[in-house]
N, C-alpha and C positions, 0 to 999 in steps of 0.2 A: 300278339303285340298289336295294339294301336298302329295307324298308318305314319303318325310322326313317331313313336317308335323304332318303326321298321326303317323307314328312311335312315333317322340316326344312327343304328347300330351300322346299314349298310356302308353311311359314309366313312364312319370309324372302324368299317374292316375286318366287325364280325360278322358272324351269321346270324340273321335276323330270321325270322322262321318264314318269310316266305323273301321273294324278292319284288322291291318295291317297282310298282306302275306308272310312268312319266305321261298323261296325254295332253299336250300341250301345254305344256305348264311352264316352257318357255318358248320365243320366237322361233327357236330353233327346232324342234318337234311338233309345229303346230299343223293342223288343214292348211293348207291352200282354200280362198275361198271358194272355187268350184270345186275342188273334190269332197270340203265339206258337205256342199249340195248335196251330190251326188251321195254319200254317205246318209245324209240325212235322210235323205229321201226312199234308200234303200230299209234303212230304220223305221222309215213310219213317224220321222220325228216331223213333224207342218211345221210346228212354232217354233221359231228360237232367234233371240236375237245376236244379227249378223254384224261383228264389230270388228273393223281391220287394226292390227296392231302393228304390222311392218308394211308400209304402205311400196314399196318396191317390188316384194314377190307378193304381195298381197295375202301374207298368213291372216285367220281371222281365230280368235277365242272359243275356244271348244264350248259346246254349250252344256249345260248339266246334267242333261237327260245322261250323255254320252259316256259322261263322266262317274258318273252313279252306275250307268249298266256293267259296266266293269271294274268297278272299284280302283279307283284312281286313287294314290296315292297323297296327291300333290293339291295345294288350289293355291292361285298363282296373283301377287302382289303388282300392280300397276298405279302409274299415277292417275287421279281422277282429272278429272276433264277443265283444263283452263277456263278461269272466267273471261278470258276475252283471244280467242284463237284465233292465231294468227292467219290473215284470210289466205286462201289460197286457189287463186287466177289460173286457169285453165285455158290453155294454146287452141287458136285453131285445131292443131295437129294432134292436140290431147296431150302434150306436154306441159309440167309441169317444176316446178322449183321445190325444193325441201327446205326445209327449216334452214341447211346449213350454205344454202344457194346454187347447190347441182342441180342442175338442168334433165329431168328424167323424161323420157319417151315411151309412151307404154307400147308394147309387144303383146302375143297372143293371150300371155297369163304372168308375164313380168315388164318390170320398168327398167329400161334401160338407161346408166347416166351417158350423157349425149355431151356434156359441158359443165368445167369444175371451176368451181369463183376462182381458185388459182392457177391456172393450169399456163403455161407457153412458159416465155422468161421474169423472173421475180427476182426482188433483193430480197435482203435480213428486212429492209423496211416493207418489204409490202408484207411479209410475215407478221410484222409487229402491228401493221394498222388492222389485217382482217381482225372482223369480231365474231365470235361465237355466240353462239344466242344463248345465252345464260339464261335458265328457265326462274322467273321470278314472279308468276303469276301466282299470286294466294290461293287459286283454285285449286292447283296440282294437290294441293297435300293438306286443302279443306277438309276434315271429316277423314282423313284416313288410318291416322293411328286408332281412333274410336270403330272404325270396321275392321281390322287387323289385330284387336283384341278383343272382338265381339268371336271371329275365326277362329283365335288361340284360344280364348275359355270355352266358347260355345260348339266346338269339333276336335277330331283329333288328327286334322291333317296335317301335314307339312309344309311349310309358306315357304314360298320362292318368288325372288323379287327376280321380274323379269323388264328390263331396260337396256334399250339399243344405246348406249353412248360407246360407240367403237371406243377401243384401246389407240396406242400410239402410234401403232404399224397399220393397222385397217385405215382409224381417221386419215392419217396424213393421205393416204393412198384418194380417199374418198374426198377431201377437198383440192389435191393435188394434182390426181390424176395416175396412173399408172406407172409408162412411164418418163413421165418429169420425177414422179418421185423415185422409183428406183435410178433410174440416170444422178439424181441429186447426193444416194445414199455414197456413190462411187465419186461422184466430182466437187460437189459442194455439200461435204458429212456435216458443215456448222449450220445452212440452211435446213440440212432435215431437222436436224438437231432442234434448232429453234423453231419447227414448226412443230415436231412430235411436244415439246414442252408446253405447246398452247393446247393443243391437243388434251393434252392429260390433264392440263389444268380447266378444260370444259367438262372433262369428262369427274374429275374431283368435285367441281361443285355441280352437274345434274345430282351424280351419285351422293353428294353430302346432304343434297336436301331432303335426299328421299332417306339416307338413313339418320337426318336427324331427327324426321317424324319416325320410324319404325325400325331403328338397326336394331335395338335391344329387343324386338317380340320375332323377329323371321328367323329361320333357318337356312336358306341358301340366297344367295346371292350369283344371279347368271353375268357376266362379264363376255365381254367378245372382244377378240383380237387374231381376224385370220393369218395363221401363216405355214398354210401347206398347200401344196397340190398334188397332182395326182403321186408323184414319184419323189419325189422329195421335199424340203420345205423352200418356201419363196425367197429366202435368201440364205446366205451358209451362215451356218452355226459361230461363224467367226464375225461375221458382218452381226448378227442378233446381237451378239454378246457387246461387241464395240460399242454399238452404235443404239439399239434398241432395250434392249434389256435393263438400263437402268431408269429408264422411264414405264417399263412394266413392273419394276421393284416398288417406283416412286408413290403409281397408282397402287398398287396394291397396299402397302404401308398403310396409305390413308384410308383406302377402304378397313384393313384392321383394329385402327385405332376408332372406327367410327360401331364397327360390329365384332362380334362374334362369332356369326354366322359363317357356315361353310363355305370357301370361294370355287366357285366354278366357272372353268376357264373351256370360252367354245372357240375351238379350231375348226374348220374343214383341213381335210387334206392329211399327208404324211408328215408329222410333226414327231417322231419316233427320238429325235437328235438334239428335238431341242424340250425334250422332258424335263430333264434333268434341270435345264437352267428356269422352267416355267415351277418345278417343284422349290428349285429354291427361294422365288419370288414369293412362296407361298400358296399354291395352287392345290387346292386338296381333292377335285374332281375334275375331269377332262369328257369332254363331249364335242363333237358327237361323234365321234370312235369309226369315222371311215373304214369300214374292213376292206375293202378294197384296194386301197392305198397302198404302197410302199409301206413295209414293216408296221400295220396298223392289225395284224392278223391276230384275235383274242390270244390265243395259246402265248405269241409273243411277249404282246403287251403287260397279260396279266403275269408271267415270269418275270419281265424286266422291269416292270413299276407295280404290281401288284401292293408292295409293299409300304408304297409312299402316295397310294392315288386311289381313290373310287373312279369307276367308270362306269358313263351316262349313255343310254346311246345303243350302236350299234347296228339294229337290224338294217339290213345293206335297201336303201330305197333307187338306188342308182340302177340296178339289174333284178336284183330278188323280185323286190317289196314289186317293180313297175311289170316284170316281162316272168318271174316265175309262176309255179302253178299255186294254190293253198295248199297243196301238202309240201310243197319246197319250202313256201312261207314258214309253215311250222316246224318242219323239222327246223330252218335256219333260228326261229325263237328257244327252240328247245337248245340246240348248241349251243344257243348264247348264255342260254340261262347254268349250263354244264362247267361252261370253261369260267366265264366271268364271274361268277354267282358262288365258285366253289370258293366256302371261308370266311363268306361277305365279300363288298368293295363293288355289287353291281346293282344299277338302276337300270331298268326296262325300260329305252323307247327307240323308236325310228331311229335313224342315222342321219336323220333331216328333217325339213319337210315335206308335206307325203302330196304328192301332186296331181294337178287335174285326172294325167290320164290311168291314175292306178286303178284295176279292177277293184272294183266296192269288195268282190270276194275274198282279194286279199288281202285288205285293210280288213275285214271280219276276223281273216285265220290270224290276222297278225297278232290281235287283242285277244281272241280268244284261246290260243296257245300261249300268250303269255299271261293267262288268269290258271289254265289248265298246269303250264310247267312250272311255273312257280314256286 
């Protein structure tokens, strides 16, 4: 099979003859920028250029070398670089503003948000005056469907559009703040309400202009909307369903009519409860498959939604991937590849991003037991 091949057959939940390779191919599997260092450097790779794509933990874009030595599956759809970006003013303190006006503080190897444009007490009016920064720069999407179909005719990889516009539970959280917005979900449900709907509607046109240059040539599409933790999901399954979930139907709808392409849906965390209502939304892949978690345990997952889901992900970077030895590494790719992989329905990669302080050796056994067990 071809690598976009292999891909599709996986997501449609046969057996493709080998099981496909994810490295970086979205924000959610990528380096960290010093562990890529660190990789590189164990590689032998000097040159490559170093380009951050999630400026908070600072993932950076796998470089090709990497990507080629083990045959990667994936190469991964980004918007191109605005003609006129937005400046961005640097604190004494090294703190910093985003796009959507949080306040971030860098830390050892992340950004911490310190201050959220919304955050203390607000009406329905101060909801309705924020504005999102609706991305209208002609540069974004200069020249991109012409490189996205040079990709499609000229390889046979599998294109995955990777772009952070949180969903309606993350966003609100990330302009809102924690908890003002869970306190809001319980005292004032028409305030969330009307903030998750501005929400989706930022997140409907990022996402519409990028698939009105390229929904018809991609095959996946990454989406993020966390909502699990360690032990169960960040709100109950009754609160999702009231309150949230018809604004994750909303978005996804529009992402449908805009593509065809596969939808995959990133959670962290124990999200076991609320499958079912993310399957109905329309969610054909779920990543990144915390094994750690509450009820996130393959044997589980691929019994109880096997049927209705591809699963992306997986190898544990929390304990395995950071503090096991390389033959733990492997054997945990080889398990992965056993339980998830039987029948189709699984993609190879981290369970995250893979971080500064992972031994280079087990980012080796990681890739290279998953080229070997495949």
């Amino acid at each position: 099979m071809t690598s976009r091949q292999r891909v599709l057959a996986a997501i449609d939940r046969t057996q493709p003859d080998k099981v496909p390779l994810s490295i970086g191919s979205t924000s959610n599997d990528c380096f960290t920028k010093m562990a890529l260092r660190k990789y590189a450097a164990h590689l032998g790779i000097g040159a490559y250029e170093e380009v951050v794509t999630w400026q908070t933990v600072q993932t950076v874009i796998t470089p090709p070398q990497i990507l080629e030595r083990y045959g990667a599956d994936f190469r991964t759809v980004r918007f191109r670089e605005p003609d006129n970006p937005a400046p961005r003013h640097v604190n004494p303190d090294g703190s910093v503003r985003d796009a959507l006006g949080v306040l971030l503080k860098p830390t050892d190897y992340y950004y911490d948000a310190v201050q959220r444009p919304l955050e203390g007490p607000i009406t329905r009016g101060d909801v309705e005056k924020f504005r999102f920064p609706v991305p209208d720069d002609p540069g974004l999407t200069r020249g991109l469907r012409e490189e996205v179909q040079a990709l499609l005719d000229g390889t046979d990889y599998a294109l995955v559009v990777d772009y952070l516009a949180l969903g309606p539970f993350e966003g609100a959280l990330w302009v809102r703040g924690w908890e003002d917005f869970l306190c809001d979900l319980h005292s004032s449900p028409k305030l969330a309400e009307a903030l998750m709907d501005k929400v989706v509607d930022y997140a409907m046109a990022v996402w519409g202009r990028m698939l009105d240059a390229v929904g018809d040539l991609v095959h996946v599409l990454c989406l993020n909307d966390d909502l699990g933790m360690q032990d169960r999901s960040l709100i109950s399954p009754q609160m999702y369903r009231k309150h949230i979930k018809k604004y994750t139907r909303r978005w996804y709808s529009f992402i449908r009519e805009k593509s065809r392409a596969k939808i995959l849906h990133h959670s962290c965390g124990s999200v076991h409860e609320l499958l079912p209502d993310l399957i109905d939304c329309g969610v054909e892949i779920l990543n990144p498959i915390q094994v750690t978690a509450r009820n996130m345990e393959p044997e589980k997952l691929k019994k109880d939604f096997g049927d209705a889901l591809a699963f992306w992900g997986g190898l544990d970077t929390q304990r395995l991937l950071a503090f096991g030895s390389p033959a733990q590494v492997a054997e945990g790719v080889k398990r992965l590849m056993e339980v998830f992989g039987a029948g189709g329905g699984y993609l190879f990669a981290p369970s995250h991003n893979i971080q500064p302080t992972v031994p280079v050796e087990n980012i080796e056994a990681m890739f290279e037991a998953a080229v070997r067990e495949s």
